[in-house]
N, C-alpha and C positions, 0 to 999 in steps of 0.2 A: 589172488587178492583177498578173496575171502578167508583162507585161512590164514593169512597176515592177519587182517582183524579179528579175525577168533581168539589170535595169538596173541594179540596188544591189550584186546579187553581181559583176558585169562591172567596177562602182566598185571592189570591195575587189578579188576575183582576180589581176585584168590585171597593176595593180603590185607584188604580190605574186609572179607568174609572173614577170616581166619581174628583178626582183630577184634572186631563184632562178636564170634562165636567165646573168644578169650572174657570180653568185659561180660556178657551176656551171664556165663558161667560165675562168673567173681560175685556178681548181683544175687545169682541164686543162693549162693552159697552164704553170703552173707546175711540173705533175708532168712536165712536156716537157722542161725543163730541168732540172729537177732529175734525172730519169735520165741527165743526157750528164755530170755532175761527174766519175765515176769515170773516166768516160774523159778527162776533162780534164786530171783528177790524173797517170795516168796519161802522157800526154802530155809534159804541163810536166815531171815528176820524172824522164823521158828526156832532157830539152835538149830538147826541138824546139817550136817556137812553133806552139800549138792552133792549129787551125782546124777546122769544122763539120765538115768530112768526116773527119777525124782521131780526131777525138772519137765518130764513131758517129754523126752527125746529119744530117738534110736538111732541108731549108727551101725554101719554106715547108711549114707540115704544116696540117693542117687545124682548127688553133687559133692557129698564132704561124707569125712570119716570124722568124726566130732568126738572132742573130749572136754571131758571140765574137771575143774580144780577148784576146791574151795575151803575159808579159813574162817571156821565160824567164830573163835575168838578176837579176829580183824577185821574182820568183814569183808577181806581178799580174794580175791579167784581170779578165775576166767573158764570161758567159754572159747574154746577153737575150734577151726575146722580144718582138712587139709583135704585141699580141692579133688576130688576125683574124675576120673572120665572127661576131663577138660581136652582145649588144645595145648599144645607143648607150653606157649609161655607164661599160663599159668598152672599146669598140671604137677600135683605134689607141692605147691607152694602152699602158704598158710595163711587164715587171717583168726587173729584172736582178737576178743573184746575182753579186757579186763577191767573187774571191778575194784576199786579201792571206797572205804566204806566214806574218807572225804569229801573226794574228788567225784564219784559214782561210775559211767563204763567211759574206757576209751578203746578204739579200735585201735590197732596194728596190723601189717600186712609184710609179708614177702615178697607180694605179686610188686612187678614196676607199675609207677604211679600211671605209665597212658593205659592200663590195663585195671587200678585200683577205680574205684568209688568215690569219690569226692568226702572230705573227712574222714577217711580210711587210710591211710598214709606208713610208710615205714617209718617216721618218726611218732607214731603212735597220736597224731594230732585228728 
């Protein structure tokens, strides 16, 4: 009898932890670039076309392998990450924040949305 329930609880848990551990990862990684914007801004609003070490960043870090892109006569880029050392369902997926010099950043994601961040979304909202 006990290991029926060891068995039942192991049913519900596992994916329950493994959920947890997926959005946990998505947060960090997200909070990874979203702390390098300032410096980004900063950057771009000098003339000088971002790059990672510019901005304050290195890659890979122990959530994302981070790249940027940026258009100093648009005022376009973005800021990516792509998830490291995660669990499977968001391992190797990607979230970028891009900036347009109108509209300012919007995120994007690859991860499915019970896994994204709330305003993080694959329609970029």
């Amino acid at each position: 009898i006990v290991v029926a329930i060891i068995g039942i609880l192991a049913t519900i848990g596992l994916p329950m932890y493994t959920k947890h551990q997926a959005k946990a990862k998505f947060t960090a990684g997200l909070a990874e670039i979203s702390a390098l914007k300032a410096g980004y801004e900063d950057t771009i609003n000098q003339g000088t076309v971002p790059t990672l070490a510019l901005i304050g960043g290195t890659s890979p870090t122990a959530n994302c392998r981070i790249d940027v892109t940026g258009d100093v006569a648009t005022g376009a880029g973005s800021i990516s990450c792509e998830i490291l050392d995660a669990p499977a369902p968001v391992l190797g997926k990607a979230i970028t924040l891009t900036r347009s010099a109108t509209t300012g950043w919007k995120c994007a994601t690859t991860v499915d949305a019970q896994y994204a961040a709330k305003g993080c979304g694959a329609d970029g909202a």
